[in-house]
C-alpha positions in Angstrom: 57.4 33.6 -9.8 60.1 35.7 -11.4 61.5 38.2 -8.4 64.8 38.6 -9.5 64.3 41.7 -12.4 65.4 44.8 -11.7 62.5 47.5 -12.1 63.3 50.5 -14.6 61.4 53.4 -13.2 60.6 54.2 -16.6 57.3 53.7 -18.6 57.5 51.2 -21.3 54.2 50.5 -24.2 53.4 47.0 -25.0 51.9 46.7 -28.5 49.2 44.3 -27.6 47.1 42.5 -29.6 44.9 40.1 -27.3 47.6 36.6 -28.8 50.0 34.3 -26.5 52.7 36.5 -27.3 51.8 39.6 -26.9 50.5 38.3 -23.5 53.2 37.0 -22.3 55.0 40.3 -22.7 52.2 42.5 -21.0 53.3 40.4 -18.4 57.0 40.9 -18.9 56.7 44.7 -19.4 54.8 44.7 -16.1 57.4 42.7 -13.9 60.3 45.6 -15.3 59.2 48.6 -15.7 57.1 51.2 -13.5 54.4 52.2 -15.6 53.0 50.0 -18.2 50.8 50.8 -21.1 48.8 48.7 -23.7 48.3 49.9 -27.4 46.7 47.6 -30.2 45.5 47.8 -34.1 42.4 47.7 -35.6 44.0 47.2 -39.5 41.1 45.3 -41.2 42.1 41.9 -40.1 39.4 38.9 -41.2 38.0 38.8 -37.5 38.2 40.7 -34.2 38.6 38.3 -32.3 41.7 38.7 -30.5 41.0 41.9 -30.4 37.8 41.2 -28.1 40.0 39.4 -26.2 42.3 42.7 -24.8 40.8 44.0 -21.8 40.0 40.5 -20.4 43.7 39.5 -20.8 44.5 43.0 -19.1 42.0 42.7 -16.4 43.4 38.6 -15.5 47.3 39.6 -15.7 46.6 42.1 -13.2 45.1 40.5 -10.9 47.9 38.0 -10.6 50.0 40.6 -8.7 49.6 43.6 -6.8 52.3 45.3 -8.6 51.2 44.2 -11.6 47.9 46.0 -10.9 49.5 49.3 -9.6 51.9 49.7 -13.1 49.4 48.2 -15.3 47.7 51.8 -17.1 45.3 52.6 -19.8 45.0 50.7 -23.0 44.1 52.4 -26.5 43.3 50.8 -30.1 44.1 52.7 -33.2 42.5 52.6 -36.4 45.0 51.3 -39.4 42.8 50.8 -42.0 44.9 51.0 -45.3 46.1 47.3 -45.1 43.3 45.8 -47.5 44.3 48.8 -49.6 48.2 47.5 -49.5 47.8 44.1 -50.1 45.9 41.2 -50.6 46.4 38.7 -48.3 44.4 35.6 -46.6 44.9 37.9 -43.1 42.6 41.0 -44.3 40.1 38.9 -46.8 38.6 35.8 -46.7 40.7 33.6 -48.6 41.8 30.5 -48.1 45.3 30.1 -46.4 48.5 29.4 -47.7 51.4 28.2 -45.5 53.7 28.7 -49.4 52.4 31.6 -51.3 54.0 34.0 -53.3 58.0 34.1 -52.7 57.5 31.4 -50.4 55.8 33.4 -47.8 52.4 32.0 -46.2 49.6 34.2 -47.5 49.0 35.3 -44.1 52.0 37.3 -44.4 50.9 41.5 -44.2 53.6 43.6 -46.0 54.4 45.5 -43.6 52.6 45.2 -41.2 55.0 45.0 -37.7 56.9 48.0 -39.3 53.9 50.0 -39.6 52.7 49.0 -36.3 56.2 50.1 -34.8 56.1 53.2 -36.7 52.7 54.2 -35.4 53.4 53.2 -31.7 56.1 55.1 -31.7 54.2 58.3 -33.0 51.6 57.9 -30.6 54.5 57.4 -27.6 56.8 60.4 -28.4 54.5 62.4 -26.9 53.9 60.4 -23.9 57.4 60.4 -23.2 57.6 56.6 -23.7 60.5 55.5 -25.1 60.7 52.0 -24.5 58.5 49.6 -26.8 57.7 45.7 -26.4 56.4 43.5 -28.8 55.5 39.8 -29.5 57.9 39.1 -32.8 59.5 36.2 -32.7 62.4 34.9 -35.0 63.2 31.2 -33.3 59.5 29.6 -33.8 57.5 31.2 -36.8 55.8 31.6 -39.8 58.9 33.0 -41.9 57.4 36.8 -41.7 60.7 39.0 -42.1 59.6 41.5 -40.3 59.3 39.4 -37.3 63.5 39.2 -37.6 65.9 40.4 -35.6 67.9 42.6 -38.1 64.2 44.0 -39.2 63.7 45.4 -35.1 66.8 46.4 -34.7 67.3 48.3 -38.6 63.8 49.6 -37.2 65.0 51.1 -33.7 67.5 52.9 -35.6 65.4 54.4 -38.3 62.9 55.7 -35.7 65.9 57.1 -33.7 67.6 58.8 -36.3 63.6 59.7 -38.0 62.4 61.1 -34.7 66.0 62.5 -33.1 65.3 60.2 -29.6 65.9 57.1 -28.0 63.5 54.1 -28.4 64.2 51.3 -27.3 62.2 48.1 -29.1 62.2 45.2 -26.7 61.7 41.5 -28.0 61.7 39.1 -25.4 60.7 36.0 -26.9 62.9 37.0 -30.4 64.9 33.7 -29.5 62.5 31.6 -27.5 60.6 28.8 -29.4 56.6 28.7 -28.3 57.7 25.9 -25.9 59.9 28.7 -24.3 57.2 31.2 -24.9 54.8 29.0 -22.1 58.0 28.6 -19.5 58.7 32.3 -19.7 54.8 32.9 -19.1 55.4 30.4 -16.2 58.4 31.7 -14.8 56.6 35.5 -14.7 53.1 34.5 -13.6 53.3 30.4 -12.3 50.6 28.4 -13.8 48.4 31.0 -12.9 49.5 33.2 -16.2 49.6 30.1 -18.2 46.4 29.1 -17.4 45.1 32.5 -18.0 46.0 32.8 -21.4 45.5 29.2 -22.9 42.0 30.9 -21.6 41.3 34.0 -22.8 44.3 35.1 -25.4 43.5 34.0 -29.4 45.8 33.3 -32.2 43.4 31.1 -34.5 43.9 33.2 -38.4 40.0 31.8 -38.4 38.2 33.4 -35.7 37.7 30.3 -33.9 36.5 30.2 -30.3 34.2 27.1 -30.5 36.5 24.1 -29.6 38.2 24.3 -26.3 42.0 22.3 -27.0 44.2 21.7 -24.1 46.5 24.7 -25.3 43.3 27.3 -25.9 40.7 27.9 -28.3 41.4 27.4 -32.0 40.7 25.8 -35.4 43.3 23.4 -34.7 44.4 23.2 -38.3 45.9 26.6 -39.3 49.9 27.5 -39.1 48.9 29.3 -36.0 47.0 27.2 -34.2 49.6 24.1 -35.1 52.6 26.2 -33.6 50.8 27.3 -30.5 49.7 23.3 -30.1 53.3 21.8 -30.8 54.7 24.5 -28.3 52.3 23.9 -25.6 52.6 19.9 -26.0 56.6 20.4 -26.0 55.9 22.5 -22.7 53.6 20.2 -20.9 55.9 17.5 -22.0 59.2 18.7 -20.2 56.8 19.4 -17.3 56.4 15.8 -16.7 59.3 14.8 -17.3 61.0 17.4 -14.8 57.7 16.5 -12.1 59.1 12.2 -12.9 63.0 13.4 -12.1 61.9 15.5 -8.7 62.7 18.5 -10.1 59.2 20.4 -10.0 
């Protein structure tokens, strides 16, 4: 278990969508800051699934710790529905997906979509006094969306700061972690216990799928999601076993 962070006696908004990552910083948000809240997006995507998968992923992260429990509060879902509207892409229709679509981008790709996301969680957090924002992007390990990038977050912090006169603060813990060091930072916040938990009940299959149970969760087992989340759960189990063979576990 991680012991060592310092708490910010501050209150902090994950935007959560029911994935890995997103996860994985619910529980990161939790072990740093006083008061936690949840906030995801109902935008028209091709299946709510992850979506069903929220409050379960809430109510198992909190019962890992005491702590967790007491700074763990409300969750709320808001209604984005101007994406199919946008754009269209294999993410809010049923077409088939595309890992190299137009520009090069996978089909899967949402114009837009985390900048709107952290436009509207920062609306709906100004008047909650909550300044501090954490989300899932990820720059290191996947799919080539730019506005999972670094430059993207921070270009965004400062247009909300300079749009909105305040100070957010957009927090992206696993912007430099592969999905291998996405599963050893769950590990290192919650033990096995928060791995376990979401191989279980998070999602990140683009189809919807929760038949097939694979050793890293439920999933087609074939899409670009499904084939990062496997490699980086097989790369994670891997240096496992290897640590466990040199004594080091």
């Amino acid at each position: 278990m991680n012991t060592t962070s310092p708490l910010l006696e501050q209150q902090a908004l994950v935007i959560f969508s029911g994935g890995q990552d997103s996860a994985t910083c619910l529980a990161w948000a939790l072990d740093r800051f006083q008061s936690v809240r949840t906030l995801g997006f109902e935008y028209g995507q091709r299946h709510a699934v992850e979506l069903s998968c929220r409050e379960r992923l809430r109510e198992g992260i909190a019962a890992l710790n005491p702590s967790w429990a007491t700074r763990l509060g409300p969750d709320a879902l808001l209604h984005v529905d101007l994406f199919r509207q946008l754009a269209d892409t294999a993410l809010t229709s049923d077409r088939p997906i595309e890992e190299h679509g137009a520009g090069g981008l996978p089909n899967t790709f949402v114009p837009g979509r985390n900048l709107i996301f952290i436009l509207h969680a920062a609306a709906w957090a100004y008047a909650k006094d909550i300044r501090h924002l954490v989300m899932g992007v990820c720059q290191s390990d996947y799919s080539g969306y730019p506005d999972c990038r670094d430059d993207s977050i921070k270009a965004m912090q400062v247009a909300l700061n300079r749009g909105m006169d305040t100070g957010y603060v957009l927090h992206t813990p696993l912007m430099w972690r592969s999905k291998k060091d996405a599963w050893n930072l769950a590990r290192s916040l919650g033990g096995e216990a928060l791995v376990e938990l979401i191989v279980e009940e998070s999602h990140t299959c683009y189809l919807g799928e929760r038949g097939q149970r694979h050793a890293w969760g439920y999933g087609c087992g074939a899409c670009p999601a499904c084939r990062l989340r496997a490699a980086g759960y097989a790369a994670y189990r891997e240096a496992l076993t290897e640590d466990a063979a040199k004594g080091k576990a």
